[in-house]
mmCIF file as gemmi writes it, N, C-alpha and C atoms, coordinates in Angstrom:
data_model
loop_
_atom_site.group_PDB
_atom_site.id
_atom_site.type_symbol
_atom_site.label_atom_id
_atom_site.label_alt_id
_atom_site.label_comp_id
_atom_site.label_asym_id
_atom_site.label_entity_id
_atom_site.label_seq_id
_atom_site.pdbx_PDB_ins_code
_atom_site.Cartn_x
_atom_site.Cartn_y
_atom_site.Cartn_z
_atom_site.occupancy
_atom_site.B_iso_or_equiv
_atom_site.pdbx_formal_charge
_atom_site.auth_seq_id
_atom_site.auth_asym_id
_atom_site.pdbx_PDB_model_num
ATOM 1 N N . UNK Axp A 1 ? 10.729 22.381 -6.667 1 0 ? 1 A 1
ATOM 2 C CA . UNK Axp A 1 ? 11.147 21.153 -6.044 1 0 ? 1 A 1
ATOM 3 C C . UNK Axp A 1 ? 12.629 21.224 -5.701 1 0 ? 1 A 1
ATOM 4 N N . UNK Axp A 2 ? 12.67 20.829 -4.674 1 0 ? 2 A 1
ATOM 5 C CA . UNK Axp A 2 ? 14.457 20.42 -3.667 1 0 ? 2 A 1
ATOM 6 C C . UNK Axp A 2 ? 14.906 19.624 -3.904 1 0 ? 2 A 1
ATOM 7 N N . UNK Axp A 3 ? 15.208 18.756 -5.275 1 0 ? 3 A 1
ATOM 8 C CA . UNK Axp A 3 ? 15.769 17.161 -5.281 1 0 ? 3 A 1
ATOM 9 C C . UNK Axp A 3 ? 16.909 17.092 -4.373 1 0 ? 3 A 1
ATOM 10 N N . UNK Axp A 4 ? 17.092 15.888 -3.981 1 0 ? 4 A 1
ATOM 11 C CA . UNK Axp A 4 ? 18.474 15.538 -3.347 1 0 ? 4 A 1
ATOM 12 C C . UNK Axp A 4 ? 18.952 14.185 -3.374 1 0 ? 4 A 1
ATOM 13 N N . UNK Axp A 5 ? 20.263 13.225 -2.88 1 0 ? 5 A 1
ATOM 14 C CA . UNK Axp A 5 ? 20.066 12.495 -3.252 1 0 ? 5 A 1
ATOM 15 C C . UNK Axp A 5 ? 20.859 11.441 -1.571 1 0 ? 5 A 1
ATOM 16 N N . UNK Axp A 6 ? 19.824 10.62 -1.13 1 0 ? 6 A 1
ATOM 17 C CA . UNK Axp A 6 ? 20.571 9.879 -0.014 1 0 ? 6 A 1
ATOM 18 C C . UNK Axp A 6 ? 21.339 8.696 -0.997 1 0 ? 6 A 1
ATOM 19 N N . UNK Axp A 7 ? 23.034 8.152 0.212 1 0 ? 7 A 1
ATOM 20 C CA . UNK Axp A 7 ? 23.535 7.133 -0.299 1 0 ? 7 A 1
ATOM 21 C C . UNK Axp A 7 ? 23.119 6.355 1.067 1 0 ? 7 A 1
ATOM 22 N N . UNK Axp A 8 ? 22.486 5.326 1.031 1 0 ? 8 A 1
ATOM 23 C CA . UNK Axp A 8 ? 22.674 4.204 2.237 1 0 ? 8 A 1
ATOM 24 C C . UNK Axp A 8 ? 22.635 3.025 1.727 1 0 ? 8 A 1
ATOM 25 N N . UNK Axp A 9 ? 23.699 2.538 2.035 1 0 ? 9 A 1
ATOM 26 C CA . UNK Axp A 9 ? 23.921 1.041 1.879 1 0 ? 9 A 1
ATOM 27 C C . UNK Axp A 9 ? 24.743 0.891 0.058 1 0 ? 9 A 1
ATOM 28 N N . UNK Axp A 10 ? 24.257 0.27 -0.811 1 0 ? 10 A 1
ATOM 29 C CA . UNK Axp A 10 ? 24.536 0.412 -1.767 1 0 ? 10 A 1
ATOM 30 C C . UNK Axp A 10 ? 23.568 0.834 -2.922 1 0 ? 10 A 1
ATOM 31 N N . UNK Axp A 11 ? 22.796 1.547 -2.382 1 0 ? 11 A 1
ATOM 32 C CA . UNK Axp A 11 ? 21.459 2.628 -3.18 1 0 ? 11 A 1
ATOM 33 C C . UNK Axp A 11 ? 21.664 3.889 -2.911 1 0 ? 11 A 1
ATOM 34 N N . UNK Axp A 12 ? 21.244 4.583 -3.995 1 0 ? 12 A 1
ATOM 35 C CA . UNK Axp A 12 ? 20.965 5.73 -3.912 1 0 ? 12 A 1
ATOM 36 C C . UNK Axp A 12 ? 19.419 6.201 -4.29 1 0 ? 12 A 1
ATOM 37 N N . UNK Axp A 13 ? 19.179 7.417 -3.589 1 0 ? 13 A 1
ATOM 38 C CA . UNK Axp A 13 ? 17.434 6.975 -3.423 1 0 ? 13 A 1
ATOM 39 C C . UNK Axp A 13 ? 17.252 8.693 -3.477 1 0 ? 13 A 1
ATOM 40 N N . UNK Axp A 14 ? 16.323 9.421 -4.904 1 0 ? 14 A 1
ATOM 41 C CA . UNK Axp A 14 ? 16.216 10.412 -4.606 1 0 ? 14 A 1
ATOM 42 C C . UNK Axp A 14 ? 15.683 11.059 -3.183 1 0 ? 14 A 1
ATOM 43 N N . UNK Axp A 15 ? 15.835 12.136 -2.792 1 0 ? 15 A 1
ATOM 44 C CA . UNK Axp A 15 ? 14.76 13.03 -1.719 1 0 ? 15 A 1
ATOM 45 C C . UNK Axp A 15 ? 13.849 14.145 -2.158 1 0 ? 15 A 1
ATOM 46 N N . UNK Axp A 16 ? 13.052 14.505 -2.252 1 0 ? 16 A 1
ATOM 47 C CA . UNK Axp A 16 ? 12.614 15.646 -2.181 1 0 ? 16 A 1
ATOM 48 C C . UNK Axp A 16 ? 11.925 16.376 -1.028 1 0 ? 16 A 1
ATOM 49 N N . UNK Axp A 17 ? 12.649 17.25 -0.898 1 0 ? 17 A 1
ATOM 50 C CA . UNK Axp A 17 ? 12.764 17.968 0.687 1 0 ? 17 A 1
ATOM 51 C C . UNK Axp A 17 ? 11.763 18.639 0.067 1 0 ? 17 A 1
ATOM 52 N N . UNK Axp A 18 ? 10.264 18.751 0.803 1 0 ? 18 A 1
ATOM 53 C CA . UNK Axp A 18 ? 9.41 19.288 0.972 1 0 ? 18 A 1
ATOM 54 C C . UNK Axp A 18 ? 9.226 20.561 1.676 1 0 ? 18 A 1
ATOM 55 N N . UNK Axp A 19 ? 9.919 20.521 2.597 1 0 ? 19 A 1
ATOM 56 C CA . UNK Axp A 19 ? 9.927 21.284 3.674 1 0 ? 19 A 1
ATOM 57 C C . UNK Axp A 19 ? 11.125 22.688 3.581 1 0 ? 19 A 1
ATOM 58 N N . UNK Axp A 20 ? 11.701 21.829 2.455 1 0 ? 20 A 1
ATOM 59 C CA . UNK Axp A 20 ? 12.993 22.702 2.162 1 0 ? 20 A 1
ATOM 60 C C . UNK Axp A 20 ? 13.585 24.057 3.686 1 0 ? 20 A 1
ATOM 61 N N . UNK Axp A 21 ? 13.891 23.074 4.418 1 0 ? 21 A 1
ATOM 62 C CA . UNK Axp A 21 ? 14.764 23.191 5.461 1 0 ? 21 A 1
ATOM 63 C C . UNK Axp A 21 ? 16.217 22.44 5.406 1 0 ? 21 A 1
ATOM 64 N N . UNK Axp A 22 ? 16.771 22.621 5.667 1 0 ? 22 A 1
ATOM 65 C CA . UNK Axp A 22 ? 18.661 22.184 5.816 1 0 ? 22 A 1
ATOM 66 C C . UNK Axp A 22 ? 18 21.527 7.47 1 0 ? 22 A 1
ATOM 67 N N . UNK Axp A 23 ? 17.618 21.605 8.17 1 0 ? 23 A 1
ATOM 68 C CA . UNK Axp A 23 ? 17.582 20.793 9.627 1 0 ? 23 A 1
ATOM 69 C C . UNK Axp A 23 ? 16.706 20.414 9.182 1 0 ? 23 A 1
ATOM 70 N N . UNK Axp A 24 ? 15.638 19.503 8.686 1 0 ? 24 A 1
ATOM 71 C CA . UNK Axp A 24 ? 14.681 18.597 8.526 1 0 ? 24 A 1
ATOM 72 C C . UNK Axp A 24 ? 16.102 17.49 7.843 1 0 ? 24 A 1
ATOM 73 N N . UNK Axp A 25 ? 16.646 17.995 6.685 1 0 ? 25 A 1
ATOM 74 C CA . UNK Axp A 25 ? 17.653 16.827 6.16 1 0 ? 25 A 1
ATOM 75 C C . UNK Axp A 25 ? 18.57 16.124 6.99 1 0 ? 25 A 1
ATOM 76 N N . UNK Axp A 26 ? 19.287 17.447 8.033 1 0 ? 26 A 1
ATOM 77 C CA . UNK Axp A 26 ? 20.312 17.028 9.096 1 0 ? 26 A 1
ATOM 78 C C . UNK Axp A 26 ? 19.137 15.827 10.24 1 0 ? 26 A 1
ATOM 79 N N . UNK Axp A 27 ? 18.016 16.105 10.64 1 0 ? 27 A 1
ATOM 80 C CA . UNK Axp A 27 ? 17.092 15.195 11.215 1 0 ? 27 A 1
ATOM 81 C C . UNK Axp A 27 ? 17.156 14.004 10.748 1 0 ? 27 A 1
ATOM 82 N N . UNK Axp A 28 ? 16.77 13.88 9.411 1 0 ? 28 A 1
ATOM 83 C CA . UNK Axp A 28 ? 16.319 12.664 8.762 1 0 ? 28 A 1
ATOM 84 C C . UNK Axp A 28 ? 17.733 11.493 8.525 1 0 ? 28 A 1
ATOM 85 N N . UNK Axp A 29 ? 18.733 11.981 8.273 1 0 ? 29 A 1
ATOM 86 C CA . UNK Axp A 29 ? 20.114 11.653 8.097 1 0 ? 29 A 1
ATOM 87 C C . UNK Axp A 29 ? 20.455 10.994 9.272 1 0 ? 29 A 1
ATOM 88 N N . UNK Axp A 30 ? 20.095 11.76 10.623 1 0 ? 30 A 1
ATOM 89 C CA . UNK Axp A 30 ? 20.597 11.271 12.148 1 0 ? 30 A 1
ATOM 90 C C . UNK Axp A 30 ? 19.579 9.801 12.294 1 0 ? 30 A 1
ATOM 91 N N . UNK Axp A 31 ? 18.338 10.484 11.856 1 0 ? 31 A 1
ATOM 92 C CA . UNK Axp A 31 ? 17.609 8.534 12.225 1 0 ? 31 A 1
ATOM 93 C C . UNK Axp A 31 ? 17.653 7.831 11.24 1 0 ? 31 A 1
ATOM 94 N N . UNK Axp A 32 ? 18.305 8.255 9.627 1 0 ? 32 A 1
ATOM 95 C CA . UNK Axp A 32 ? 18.796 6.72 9.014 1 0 ? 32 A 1
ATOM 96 C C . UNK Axp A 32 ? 19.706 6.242 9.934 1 0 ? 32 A 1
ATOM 97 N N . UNK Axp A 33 ? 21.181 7.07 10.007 1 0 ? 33 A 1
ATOM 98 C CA . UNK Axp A 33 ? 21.954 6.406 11.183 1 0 ? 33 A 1
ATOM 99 C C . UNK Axp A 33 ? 21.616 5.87 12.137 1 0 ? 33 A 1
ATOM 100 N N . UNK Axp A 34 ? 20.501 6.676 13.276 1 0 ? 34 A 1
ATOM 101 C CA . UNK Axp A 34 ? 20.542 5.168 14.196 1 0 ? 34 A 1
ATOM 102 C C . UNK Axp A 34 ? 19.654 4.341 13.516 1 0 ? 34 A 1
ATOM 103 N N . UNK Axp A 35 ? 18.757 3.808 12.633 1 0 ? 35 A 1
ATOM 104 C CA . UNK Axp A 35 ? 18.228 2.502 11.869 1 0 ? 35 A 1
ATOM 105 C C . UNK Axp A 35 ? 19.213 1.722 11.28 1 0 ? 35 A 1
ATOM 106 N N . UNK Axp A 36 ? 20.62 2.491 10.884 1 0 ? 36 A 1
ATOM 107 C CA . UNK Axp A 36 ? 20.985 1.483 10.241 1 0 ? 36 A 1
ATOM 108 C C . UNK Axp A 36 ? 21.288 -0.125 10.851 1 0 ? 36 A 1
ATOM 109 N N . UNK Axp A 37 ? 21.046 -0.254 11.863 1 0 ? 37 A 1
ATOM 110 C CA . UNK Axp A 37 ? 21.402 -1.823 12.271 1 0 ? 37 A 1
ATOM 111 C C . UNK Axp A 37 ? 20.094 -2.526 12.379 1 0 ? 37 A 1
ATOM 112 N N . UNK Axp A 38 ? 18.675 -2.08 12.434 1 0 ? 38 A 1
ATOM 113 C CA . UNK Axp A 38 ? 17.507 -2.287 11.956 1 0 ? 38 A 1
ATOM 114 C C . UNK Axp A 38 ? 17.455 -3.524 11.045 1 0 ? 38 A 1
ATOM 115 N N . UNK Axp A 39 ? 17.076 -4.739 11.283 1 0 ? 39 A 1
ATOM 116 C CA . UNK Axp A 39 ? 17.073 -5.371 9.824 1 0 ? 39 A 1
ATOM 117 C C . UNK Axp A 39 ? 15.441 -4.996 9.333 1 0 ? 39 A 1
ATOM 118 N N . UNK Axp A 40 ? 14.807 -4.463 10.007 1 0 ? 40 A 1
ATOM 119 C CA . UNK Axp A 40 ? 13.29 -4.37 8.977 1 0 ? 40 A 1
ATOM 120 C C . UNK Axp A 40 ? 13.496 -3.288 8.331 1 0 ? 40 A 1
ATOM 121 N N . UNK Axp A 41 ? 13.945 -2.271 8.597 1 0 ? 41 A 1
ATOM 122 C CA . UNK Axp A 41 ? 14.73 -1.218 7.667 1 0 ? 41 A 1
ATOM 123 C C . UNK Axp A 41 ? 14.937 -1.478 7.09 1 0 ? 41 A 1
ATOM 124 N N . UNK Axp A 42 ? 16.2 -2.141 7.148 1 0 ? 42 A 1
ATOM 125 C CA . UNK Axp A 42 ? 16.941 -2.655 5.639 1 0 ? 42 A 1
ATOM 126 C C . UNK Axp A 42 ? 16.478 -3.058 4.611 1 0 ? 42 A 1
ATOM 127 N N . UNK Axp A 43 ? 15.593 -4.193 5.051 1 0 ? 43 A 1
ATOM 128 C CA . UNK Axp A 43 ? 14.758 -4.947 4.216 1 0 ? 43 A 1
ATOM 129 C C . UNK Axp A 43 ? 14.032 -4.071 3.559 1 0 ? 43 A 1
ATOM 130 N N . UNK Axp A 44 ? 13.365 -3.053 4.008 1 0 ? 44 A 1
ATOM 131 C CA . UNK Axp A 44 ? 12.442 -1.923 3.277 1 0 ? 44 A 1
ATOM 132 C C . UNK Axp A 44 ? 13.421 -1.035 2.68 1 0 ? 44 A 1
ATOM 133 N N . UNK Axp A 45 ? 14.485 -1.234 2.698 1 0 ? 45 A 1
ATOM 134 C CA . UNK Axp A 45 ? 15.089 0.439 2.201 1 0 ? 45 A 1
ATOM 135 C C . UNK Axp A 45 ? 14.978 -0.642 0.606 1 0 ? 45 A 1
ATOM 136 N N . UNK Axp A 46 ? 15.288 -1.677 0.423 1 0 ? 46 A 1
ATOM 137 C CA . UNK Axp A 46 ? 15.641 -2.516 -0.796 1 0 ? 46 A 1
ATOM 138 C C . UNK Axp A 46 ? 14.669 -2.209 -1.783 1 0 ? 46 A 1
ATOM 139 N N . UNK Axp A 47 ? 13.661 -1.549 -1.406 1 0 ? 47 A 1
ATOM 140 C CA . UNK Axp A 47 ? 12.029 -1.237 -2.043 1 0 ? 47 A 1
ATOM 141 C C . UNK Axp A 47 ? 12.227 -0.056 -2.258 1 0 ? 47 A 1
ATOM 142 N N . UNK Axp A 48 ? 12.701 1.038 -1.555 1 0 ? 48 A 1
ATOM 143 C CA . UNK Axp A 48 ? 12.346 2.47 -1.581 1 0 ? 48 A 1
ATOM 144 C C . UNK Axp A 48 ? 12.86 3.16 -3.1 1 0 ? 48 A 1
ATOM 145 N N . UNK Axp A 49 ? 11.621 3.498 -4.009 1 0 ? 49 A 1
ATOM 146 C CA . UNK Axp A 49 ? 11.973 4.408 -5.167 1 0 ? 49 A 1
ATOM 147 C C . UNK Axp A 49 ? 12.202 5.813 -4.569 1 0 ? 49 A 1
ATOM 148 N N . UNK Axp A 50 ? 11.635 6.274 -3.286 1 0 ? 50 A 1
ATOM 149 C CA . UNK Axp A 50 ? 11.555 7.665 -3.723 1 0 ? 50 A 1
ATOM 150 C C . UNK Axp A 50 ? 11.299 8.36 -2.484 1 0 ? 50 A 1
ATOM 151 N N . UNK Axp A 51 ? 12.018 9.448 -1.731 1 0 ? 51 A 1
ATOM 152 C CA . UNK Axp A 51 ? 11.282 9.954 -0.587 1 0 ? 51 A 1
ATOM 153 C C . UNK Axp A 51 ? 11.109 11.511 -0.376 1 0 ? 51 A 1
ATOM 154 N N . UNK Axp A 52 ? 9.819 11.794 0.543 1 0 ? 52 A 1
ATOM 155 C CA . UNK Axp A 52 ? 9.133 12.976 0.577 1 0 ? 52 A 1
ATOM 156 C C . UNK Axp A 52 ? 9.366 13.543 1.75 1 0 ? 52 A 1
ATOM 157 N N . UNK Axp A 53 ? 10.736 14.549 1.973 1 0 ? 53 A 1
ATOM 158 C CA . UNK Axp A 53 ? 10.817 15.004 3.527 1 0 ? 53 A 1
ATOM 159 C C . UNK Axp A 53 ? 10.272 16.304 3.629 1 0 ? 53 A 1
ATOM 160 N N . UNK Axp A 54 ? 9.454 15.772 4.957 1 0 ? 54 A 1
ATOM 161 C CA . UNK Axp A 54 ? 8.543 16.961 5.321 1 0 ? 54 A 1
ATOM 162 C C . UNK Axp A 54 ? 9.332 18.082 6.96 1 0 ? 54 A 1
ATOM 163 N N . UNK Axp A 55 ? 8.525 18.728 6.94 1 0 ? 55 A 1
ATOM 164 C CA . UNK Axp A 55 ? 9.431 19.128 9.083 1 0 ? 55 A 1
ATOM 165 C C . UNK Axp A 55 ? 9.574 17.815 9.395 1 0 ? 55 A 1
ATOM 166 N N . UNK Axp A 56 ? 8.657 17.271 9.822 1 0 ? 56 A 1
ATOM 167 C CA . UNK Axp A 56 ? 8.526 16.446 11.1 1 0 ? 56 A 1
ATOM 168 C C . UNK Axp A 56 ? 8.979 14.806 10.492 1 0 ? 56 A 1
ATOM 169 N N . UNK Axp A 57 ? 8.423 14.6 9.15 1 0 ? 57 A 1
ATOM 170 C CA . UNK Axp A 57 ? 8.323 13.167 8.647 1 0 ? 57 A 1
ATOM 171 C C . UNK Axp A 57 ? 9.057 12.709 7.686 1 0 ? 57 A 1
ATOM 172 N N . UNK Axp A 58 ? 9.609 11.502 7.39 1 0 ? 58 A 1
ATOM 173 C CA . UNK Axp A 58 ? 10.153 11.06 5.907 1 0 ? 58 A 1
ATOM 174 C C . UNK Axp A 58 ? 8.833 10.413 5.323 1 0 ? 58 A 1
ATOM 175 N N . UNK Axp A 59 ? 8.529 10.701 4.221 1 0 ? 59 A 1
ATOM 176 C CA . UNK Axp A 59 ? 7.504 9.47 3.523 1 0 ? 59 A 1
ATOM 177 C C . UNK Axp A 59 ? 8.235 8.713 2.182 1 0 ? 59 A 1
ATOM 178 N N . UNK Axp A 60 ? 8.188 7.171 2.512 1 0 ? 60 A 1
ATOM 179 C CA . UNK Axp A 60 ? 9.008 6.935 1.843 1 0 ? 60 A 1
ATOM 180 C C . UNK Axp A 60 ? 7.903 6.057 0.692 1 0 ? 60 A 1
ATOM 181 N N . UNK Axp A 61 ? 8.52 5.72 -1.199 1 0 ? 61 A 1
ATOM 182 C CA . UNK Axp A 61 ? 7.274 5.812 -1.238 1 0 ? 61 A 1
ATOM 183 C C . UNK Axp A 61 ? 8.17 4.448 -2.315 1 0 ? 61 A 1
ATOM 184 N N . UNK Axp A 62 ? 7.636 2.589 -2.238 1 0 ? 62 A 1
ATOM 185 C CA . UNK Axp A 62 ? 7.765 2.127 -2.833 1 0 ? 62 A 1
ATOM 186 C C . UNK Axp A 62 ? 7.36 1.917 -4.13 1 0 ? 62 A 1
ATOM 187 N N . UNK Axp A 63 ? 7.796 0.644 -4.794 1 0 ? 63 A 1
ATOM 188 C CA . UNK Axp A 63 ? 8.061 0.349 -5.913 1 0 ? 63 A 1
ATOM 189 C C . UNK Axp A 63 ? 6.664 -0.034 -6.58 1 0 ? 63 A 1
ATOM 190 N N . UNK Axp A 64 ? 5.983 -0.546 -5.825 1 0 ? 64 A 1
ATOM 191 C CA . UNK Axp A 64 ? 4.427 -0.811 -6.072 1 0 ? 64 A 1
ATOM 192 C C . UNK Axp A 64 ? 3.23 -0.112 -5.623 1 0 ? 64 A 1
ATOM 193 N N . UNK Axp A 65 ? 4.363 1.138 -4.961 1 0 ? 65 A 1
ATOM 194 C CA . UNK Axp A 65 ? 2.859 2.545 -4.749 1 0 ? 65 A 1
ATOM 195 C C . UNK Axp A 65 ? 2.911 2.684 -3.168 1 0 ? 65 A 1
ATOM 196 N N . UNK Axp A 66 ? 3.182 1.7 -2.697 1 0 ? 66 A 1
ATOM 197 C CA . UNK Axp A 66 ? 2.42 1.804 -0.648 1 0 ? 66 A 1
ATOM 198 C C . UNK Axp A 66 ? 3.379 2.73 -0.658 1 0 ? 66 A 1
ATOM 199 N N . UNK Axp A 67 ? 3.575 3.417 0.67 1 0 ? 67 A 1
ATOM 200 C CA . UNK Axp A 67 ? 4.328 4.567 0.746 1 0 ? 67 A 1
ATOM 201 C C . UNK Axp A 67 ? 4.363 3.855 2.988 1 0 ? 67 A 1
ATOM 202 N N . UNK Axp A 68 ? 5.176 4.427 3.601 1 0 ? 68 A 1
ATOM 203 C CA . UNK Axp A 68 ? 5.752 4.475 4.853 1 0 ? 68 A 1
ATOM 204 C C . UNK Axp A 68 ? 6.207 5.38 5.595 1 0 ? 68 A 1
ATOM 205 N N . UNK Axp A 69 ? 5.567 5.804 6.492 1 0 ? 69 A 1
ATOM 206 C CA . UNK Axp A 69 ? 5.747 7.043 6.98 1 0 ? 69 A 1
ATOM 207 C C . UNK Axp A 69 ? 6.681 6.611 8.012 1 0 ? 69 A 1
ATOM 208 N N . UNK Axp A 70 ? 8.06 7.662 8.264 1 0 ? 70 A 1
ATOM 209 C CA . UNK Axp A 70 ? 9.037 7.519 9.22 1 0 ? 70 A 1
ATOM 210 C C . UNK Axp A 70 ? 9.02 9.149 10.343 1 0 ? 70 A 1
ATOM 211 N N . UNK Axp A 71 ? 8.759 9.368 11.683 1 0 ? 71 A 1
ATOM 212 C CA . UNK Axp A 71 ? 8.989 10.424 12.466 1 0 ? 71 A 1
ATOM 213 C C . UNK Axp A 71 ? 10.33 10.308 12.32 1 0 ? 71 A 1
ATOM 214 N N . UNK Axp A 72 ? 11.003 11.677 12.327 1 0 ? 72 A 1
ATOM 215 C CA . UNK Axp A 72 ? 12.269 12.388 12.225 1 0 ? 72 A 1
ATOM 216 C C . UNK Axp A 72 ? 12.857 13.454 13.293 1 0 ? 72 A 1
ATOM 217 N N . UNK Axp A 73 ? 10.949 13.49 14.046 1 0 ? 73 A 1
ATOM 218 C CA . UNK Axp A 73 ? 11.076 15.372 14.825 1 0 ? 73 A 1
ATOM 219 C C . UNK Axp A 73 ? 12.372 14.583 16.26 1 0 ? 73 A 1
């Protein structure tokens, strides 16, 4: 396992890079940035325990189990 760790906003939220690529992370990093002005984002990042980066996808996986798939490619 690749742990890692995103800061957005005032959370920190493990990663585990699945894909264990360095450009899947640089991907995923560029579309938190453009979401960050998103308020349904936001609102969901407030939930997020935990996320699963794949090539193409973030899966992000809340506090009560549902999980949210984000494209990254």
């Amino acid at each position: 396992m690749n742990l890692d760790v995103i800061l957005f906003g005032k959370r920190a939220v493990p990663i585990d890079n699945r894909a264990r690529m360095a450009e899947s992370r640089k991907k995923f990093d560029d579309r938190v940035r453009e979401m960050a002005d998103d308020l349904e984002f936001r609102r969901q990042w407030k939930k997020v325990s935990k996320i699963e980066l794949w090539s193409s996808a973030a899966i992000f996986q809340f506090d009560d189990g549902s999980k949210w798939y984000l494209n990254i490619s």
